[in-house]
PyMOL CGO cylinders between C-alpha atoms (Angstrom):
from pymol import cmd
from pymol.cgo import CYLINDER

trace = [
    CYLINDER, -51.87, 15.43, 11.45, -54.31, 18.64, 10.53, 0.3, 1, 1, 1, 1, 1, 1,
    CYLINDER, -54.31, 18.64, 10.53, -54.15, 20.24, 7.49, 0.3, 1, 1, 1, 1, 1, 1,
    CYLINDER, -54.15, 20.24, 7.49, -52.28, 23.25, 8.52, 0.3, 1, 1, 1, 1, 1, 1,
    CYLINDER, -52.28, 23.25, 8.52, -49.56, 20.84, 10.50, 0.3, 1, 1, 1, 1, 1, 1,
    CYLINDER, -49.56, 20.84, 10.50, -48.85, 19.51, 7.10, 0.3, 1, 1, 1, 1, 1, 1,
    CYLINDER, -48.85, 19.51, 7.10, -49.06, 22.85, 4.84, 0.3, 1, 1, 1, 1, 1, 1,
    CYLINDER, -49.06, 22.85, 4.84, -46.24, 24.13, 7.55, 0.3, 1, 1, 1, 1, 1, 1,
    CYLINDER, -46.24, 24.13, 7.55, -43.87, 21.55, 7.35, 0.3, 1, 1, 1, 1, 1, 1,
    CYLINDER, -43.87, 21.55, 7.35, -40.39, 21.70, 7.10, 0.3, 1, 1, 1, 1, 1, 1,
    CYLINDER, -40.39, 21.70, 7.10, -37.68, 19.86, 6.09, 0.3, 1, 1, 1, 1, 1, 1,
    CYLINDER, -37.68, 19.86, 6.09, -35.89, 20.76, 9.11, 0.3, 1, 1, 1, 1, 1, 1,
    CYLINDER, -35.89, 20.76, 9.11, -38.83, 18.98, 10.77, 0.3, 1, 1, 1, 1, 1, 1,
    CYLINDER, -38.83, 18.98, 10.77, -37.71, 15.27, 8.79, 0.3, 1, 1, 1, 1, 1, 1,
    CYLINDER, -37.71, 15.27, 8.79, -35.14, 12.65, 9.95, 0.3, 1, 1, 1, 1, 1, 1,
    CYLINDER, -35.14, 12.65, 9.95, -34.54, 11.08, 6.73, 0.3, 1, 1, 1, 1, 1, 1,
    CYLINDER, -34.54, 11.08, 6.73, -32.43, 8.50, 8.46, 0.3, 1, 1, 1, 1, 1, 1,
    CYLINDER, -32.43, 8.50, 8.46, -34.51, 7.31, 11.20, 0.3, 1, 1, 1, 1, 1, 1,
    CYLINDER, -34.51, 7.31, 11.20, -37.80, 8.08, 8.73, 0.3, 1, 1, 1, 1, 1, 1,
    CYLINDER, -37.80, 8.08, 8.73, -39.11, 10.39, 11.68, 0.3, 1, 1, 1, 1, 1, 1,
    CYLINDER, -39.11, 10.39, 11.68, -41.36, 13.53, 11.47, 0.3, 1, 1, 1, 1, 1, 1,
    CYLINDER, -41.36, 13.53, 11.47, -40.97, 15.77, 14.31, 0.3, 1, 1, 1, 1, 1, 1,
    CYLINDER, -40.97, 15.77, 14.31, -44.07, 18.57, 14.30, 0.3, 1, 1, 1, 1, 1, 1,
    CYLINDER, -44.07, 18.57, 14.30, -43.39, 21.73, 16.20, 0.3, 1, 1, 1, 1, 1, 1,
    CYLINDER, -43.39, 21.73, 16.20, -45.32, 24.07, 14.73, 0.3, 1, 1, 1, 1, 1, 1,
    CYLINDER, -45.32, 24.07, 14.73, -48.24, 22.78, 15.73, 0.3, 1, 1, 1, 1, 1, 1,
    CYLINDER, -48.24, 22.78, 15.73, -52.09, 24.20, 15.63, 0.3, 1, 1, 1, 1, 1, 1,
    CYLINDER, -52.09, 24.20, 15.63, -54.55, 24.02, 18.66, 0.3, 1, 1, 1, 1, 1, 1,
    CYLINDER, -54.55, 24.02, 18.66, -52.43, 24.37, 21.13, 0.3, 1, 1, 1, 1, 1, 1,
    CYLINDER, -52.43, 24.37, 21.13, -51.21, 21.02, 20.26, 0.3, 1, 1, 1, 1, 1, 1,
    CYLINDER, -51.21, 21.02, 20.26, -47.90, 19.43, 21.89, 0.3, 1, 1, 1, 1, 1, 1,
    CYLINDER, -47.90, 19.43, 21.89, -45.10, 18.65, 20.08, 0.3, 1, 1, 1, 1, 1, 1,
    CYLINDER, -45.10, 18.65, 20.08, -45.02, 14.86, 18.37, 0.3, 1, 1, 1, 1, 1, 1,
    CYLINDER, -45.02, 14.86, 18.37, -43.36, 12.51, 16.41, 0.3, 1, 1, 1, 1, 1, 1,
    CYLINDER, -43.36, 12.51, 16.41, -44.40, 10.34, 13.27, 0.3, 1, 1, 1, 1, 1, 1,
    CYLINDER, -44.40, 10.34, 13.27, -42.69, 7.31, 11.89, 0.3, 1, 1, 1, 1, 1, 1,
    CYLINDER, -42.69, 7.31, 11.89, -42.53, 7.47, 8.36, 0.3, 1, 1, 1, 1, 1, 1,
    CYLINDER, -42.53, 7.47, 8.36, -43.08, 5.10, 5.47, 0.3, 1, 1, 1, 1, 1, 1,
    CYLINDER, -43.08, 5.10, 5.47, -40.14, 4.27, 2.90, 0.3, 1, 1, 1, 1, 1, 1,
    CYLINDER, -40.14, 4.27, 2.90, -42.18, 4.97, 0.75, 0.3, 1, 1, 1, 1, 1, 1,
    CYLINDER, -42.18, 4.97, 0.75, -43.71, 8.48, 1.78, 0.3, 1, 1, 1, 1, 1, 1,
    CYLINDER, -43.71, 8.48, 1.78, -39.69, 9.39, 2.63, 0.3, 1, 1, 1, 1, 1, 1,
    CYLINDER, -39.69, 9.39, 2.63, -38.89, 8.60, -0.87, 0.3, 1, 1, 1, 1, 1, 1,
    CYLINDER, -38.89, 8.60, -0.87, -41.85, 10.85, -2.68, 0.3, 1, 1, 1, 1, 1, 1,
    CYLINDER, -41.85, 10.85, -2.68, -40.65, 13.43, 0.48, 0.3, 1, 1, 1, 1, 1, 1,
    CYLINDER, -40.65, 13.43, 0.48, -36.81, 13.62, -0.90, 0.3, 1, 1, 1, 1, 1, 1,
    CYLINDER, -36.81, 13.62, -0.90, -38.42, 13.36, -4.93, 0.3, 1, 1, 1, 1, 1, 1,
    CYLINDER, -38.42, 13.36, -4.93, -40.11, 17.23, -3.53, 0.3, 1, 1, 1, 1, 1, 1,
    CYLINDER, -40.11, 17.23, -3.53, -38.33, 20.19, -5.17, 0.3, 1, 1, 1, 1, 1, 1,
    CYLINDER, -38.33, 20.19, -5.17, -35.94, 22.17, -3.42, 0.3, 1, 1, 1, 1, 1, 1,
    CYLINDER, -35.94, 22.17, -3.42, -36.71, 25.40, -4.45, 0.3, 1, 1, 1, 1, 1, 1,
    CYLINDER, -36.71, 25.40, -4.45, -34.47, 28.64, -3.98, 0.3, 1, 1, 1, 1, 1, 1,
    CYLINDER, -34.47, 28.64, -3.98, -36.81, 31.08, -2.94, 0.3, 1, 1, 1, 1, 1, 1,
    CYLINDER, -36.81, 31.08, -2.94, -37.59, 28.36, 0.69, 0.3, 1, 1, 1, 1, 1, 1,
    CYLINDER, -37.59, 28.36, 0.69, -35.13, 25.87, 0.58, 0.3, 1, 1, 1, 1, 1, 1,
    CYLINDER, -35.13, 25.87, 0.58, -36.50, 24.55, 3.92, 0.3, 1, 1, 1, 1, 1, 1,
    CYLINDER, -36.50, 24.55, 3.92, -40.45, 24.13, 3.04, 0.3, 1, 1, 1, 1, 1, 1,
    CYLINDER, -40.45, 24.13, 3.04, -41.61, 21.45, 0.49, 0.3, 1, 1, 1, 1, 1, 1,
    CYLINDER, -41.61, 21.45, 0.49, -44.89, 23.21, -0.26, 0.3, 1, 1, 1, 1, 1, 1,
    CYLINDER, -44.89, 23.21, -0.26, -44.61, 27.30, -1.19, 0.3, 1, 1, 1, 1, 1, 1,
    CYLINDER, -44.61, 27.30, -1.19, -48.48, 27.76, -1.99, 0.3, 1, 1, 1, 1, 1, 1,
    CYLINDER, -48.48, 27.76, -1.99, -50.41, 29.39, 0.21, 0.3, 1, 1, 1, 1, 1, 1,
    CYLINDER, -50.41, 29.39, 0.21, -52.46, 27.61, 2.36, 0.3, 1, 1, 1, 1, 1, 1,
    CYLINDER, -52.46, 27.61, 2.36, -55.60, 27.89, -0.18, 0.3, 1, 1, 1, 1, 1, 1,
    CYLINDER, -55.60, 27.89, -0.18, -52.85, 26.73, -3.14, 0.3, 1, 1, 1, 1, 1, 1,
    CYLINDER, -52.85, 26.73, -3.14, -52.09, 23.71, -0.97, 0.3, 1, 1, 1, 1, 1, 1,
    CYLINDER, -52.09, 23.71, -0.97, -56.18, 22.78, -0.56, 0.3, 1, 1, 1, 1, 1, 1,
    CYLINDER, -56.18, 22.78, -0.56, -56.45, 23.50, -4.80, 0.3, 1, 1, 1, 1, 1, 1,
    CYLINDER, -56.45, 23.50, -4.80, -53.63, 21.15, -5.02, 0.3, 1, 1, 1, 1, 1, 1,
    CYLINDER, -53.63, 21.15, -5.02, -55.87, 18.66, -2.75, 0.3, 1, 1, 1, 1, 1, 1,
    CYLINDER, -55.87, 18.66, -2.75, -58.64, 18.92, -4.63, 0.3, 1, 1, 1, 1, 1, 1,
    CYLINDER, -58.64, 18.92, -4.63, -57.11, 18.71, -8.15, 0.3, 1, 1, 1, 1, 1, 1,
    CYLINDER, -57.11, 18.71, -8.15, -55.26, 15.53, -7.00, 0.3, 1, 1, 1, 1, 1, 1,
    CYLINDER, -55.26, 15.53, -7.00, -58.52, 13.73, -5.30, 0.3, 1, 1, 1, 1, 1, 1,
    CYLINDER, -58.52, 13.73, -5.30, -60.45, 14.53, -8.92, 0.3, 1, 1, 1, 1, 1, 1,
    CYLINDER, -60.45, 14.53, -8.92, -57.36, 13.59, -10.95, 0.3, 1, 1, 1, 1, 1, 1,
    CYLINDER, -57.36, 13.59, -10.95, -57.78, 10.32, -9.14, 0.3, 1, 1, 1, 1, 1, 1,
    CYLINDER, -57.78, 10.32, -9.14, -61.17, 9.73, -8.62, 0.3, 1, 1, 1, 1, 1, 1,
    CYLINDER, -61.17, 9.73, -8.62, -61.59, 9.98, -12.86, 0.3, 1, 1, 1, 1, 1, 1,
    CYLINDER, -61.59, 9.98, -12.86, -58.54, 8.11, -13.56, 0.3, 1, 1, 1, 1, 1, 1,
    CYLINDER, -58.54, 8.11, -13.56, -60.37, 4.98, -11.07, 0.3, 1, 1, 1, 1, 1, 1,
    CYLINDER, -60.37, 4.98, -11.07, -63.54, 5.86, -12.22, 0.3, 1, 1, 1, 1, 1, 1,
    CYLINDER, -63.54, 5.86, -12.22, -64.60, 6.13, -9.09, 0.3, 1, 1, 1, 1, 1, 1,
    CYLINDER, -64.60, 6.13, -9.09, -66.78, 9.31, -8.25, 0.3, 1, 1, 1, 1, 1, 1,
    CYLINDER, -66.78, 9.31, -8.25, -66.90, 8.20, -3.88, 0.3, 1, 1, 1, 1, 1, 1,
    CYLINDER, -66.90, 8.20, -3.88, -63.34, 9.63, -4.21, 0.3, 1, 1, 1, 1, 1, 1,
    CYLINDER, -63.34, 9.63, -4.21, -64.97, 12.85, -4.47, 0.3, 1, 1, 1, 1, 1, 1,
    CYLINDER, -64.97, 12.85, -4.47, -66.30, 13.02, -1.02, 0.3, 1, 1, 1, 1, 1, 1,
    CYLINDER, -66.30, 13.02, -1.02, -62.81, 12.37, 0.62, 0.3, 1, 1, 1, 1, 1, 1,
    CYLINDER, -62.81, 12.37, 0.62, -61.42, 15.62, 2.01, 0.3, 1, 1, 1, 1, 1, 1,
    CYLINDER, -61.42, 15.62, 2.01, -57.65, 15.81, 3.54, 0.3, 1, 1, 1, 1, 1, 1,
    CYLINDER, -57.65, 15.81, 3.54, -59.88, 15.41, 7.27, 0.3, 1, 1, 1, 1, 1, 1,
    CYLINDER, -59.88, 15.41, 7.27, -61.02, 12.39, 6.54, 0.3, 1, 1, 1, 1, 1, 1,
    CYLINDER, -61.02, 12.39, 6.54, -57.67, 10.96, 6.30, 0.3, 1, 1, 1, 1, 1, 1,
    CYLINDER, -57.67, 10.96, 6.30, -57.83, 11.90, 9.94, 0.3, 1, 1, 1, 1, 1, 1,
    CYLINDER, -57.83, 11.90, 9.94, -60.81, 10.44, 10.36, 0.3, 1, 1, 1, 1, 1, 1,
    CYLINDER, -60.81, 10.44, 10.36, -59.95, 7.26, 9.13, 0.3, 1, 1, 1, 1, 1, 1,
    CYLINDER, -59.95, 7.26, 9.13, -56.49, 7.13, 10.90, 0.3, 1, 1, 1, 1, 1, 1,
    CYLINDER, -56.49, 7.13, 10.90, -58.38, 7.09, 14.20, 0.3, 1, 1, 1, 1, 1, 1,
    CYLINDER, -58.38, 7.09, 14.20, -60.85, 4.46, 13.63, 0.3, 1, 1, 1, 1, 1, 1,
    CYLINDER, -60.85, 4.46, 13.63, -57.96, 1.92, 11.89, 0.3, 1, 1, 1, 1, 1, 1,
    CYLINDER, -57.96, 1.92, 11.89, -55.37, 2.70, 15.29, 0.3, 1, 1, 1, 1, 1, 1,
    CYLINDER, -55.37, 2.70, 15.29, -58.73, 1.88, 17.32, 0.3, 1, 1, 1, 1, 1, 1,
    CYLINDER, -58.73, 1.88, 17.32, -59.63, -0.99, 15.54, 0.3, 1, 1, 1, 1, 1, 1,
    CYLINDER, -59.63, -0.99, 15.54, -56.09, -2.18, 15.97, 0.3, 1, 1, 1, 1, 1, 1,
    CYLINDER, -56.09, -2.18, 15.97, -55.58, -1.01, 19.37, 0.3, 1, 1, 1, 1, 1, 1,
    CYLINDER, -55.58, -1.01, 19.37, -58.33, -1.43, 20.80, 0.3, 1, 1, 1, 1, 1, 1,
    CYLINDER, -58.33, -1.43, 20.80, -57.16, 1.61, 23.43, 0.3, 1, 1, 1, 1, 1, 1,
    CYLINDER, -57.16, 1.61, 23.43, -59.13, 5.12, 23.05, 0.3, 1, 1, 1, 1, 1, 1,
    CYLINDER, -59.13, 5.12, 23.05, -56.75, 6.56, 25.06, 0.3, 1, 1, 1, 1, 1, 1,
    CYLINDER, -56.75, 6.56, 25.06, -54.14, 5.44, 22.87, 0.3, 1, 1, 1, 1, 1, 1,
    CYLINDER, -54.14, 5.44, 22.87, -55.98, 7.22, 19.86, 0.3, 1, 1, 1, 1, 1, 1,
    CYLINDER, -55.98, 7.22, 19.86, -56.52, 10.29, 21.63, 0.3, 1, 1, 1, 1, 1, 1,
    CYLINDER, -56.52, 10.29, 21.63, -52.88, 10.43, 22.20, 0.3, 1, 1, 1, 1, 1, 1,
    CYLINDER, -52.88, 10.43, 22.20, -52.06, 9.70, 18.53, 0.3, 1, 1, 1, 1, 1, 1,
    CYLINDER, -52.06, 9.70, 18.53, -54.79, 12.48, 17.30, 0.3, 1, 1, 1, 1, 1, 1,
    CYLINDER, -54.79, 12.48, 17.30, -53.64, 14.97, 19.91, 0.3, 1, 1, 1, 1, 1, 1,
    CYLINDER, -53.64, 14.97, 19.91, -56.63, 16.19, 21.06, 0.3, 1, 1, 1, 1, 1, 1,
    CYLINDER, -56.63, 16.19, 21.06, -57.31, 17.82, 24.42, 0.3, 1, 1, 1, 1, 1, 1,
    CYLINDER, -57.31, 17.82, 24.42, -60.67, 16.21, 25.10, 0.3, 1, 1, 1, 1, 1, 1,
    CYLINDER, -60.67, 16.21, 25.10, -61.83, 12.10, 24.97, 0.3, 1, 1, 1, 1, 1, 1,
    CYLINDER, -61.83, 12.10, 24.97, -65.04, 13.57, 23.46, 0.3, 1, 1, 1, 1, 1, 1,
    CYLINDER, -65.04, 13.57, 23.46, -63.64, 14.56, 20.28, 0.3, 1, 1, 1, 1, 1, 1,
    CYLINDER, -63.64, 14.56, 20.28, -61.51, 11.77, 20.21, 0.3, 1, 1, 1, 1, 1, 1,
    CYLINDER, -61.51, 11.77, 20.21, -64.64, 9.48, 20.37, 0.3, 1, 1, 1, 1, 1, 1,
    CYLINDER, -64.64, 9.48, 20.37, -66.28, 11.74, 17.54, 0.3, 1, 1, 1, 1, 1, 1,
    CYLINDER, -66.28, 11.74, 17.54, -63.32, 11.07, 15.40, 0.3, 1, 1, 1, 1, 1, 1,
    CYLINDER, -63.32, 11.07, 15.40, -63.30, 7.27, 15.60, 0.3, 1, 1, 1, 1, 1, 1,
    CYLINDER, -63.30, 7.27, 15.60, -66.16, 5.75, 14.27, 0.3, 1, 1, 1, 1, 1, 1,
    CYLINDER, -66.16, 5.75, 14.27, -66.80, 2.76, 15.71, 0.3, 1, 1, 1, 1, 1, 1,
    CYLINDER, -66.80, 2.76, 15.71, -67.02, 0.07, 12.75, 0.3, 1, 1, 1, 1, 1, 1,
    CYLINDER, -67.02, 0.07, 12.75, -68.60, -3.29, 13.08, 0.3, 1, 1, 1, 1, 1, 1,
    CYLINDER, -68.60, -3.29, 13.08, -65.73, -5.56, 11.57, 0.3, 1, 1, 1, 1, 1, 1,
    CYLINDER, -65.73, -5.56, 11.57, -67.65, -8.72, 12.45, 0.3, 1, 1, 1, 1, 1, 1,
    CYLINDER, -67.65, -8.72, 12.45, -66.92, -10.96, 8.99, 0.3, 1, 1, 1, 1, 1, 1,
    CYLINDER, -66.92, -10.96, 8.99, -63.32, -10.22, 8.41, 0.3, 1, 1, 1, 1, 1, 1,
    CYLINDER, -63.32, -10.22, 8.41, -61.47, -13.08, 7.34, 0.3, 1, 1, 1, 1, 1, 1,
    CYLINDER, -61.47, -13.08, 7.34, -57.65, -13.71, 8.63, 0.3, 1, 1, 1, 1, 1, 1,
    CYLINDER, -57.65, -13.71, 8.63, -54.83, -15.54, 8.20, 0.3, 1, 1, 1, 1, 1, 1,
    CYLINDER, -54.83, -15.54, 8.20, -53.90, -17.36, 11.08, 0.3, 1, 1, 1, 1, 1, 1,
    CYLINDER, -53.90, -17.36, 11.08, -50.30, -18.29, 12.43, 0.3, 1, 1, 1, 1, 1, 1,
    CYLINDER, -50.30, -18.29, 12.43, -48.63, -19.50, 15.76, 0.3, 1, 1, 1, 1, 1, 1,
    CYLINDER, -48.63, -19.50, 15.76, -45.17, -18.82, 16.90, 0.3, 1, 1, 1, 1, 1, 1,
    CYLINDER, -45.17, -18.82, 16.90, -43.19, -20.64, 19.36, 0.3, 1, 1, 1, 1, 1, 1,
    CYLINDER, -43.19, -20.64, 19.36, -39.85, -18.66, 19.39, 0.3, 1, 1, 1, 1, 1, 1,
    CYLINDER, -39.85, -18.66, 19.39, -39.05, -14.95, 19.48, 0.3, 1, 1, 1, 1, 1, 1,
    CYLINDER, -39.05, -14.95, 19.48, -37.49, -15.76, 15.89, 0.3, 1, 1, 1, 1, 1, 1,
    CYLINDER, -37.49, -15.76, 15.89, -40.72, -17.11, 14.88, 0.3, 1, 1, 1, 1, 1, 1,
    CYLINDER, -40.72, -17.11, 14.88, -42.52, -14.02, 16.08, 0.3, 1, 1, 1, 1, 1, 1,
    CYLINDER, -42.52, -14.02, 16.08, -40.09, -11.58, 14.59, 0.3, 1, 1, 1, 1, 1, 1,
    CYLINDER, -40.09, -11.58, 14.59, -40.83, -13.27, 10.84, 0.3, 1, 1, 1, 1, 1, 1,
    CYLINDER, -40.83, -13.27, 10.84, -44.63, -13.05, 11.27, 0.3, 1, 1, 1, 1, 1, 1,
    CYLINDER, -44.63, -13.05, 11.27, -44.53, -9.61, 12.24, 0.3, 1, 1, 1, 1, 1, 1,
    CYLINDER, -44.53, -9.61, 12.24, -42.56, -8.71, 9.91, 0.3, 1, 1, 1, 1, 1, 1,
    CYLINDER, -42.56, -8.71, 9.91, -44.46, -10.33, 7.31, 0.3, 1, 1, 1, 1, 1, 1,
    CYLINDER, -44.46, -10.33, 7.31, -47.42, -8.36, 8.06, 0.3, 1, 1, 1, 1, 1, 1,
    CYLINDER, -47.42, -8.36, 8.06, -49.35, -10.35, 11.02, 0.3, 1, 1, 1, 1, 1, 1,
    CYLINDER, -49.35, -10.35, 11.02, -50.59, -8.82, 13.98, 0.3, 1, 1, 1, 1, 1, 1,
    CYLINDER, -50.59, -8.82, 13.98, -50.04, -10.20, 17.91, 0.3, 1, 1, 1, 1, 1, 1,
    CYLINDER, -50.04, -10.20, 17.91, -53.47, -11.58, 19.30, 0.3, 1, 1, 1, 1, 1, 1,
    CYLINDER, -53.47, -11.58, 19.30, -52.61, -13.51, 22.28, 0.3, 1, 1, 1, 1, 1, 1,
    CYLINDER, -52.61, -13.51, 22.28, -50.77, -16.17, 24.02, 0.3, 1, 1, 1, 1, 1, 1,
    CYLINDER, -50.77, -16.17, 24.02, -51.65, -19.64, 24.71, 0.3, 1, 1, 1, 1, 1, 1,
    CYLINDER, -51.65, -19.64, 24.71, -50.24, -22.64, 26.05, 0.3, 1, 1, 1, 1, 1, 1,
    CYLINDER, -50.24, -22.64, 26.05, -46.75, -20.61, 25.56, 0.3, 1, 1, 1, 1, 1, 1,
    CYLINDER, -46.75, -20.61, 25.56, -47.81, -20.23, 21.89, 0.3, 1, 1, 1, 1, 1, 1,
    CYLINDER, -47.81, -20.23, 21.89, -48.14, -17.06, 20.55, 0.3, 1, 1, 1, 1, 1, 1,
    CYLINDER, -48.14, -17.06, 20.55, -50.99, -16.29, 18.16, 0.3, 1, 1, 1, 1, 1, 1,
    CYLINDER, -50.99, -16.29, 18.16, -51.12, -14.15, 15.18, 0.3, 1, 1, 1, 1, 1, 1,
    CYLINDER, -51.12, -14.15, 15.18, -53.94, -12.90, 12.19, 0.3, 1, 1, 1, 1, 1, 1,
    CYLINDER, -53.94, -12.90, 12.19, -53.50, -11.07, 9.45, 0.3, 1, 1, 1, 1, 1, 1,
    CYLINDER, -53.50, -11.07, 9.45, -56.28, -10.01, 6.69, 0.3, 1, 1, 1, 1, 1, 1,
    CYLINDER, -56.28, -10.01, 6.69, -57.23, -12.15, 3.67, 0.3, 1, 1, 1, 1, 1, 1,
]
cmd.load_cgo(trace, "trace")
């Protein structure tokens, strides 16, 4: 989501349950959508601070306090790794990298357009960089049964194709 999508959010907006974030108050013009949610990211979500003064909004800065907060964090962690590249990531990038990982997995621009909510395939295309991932090295695994399939996935391996009535699966060394 954009920066301001996730300064403005709400816990009104979560479904702890289901681990769903519904966005509403969107910027752009966007539509509303709908993110599935990490266990983890729902757990560091309900660790927030309710405060009295908003009970309903996880982060009171303003919109510049929420950026500072940003750019403390990326410099608290880029000299704790001792890694000054950190420096150059900015909360878009995130963005930025989101798109090219659902393309790479996908495959489907369209898809990541969708995902990105943008109005136009052109920015969408500007967004994902296209990497070269020629030299990636997988794991490979076959399943036979919709039981077999259902432990691979679940174990982290990603649908290729089907042969032979055998489906195939890869995941990354």
């Amino acid at each position: 989501m954009r920066s301001g999508e996730a300064w403005s959010l709400k816990y009104s907006d979560l479904d702890f349950e289901h681990r769903i974030l519904t966005r509403n108050n969107l910027e752009k013009r966007s539509k509303p959508r709908q993110f599935r949610l990490s266990e983890g990211l729902i757990a560091m979500l309900r660790a927030l601070p309710r405060r009295y003064n908003s009970p309903d909004k996880p982060f009171l800065e303003s919109y510049m306090g929420f950026r500072t907060t940003f750019l403390y964090q990326r410099r608290r962690v880029a000299t704790t790794l001792q890694n000054p590249r950190i420096l150059k990531i900015h909360f878009h990038t995130l963005r930025l990298w989101k798109a090219t990982m659902e393309h790479h997995k996908t495959k489907d621009i369209l898809y990541v357009k969708d995902c990105l909510d943008t109005k136009n395939i052109n920015s969408t295309l500007i967004y994902t960089h296209l990497i070269d991932f020629k030299g990636e090295e997988y794991h490979s695994a076959i399943a036979k049964t919709v039981n077999e399939a259902r432990d691979l996935v679940e174990k982290g391996f990603e649908y290729v194709t089907e042969m032979d009535g055998v489906k195939l699966f890869r995941k990354r060394k």
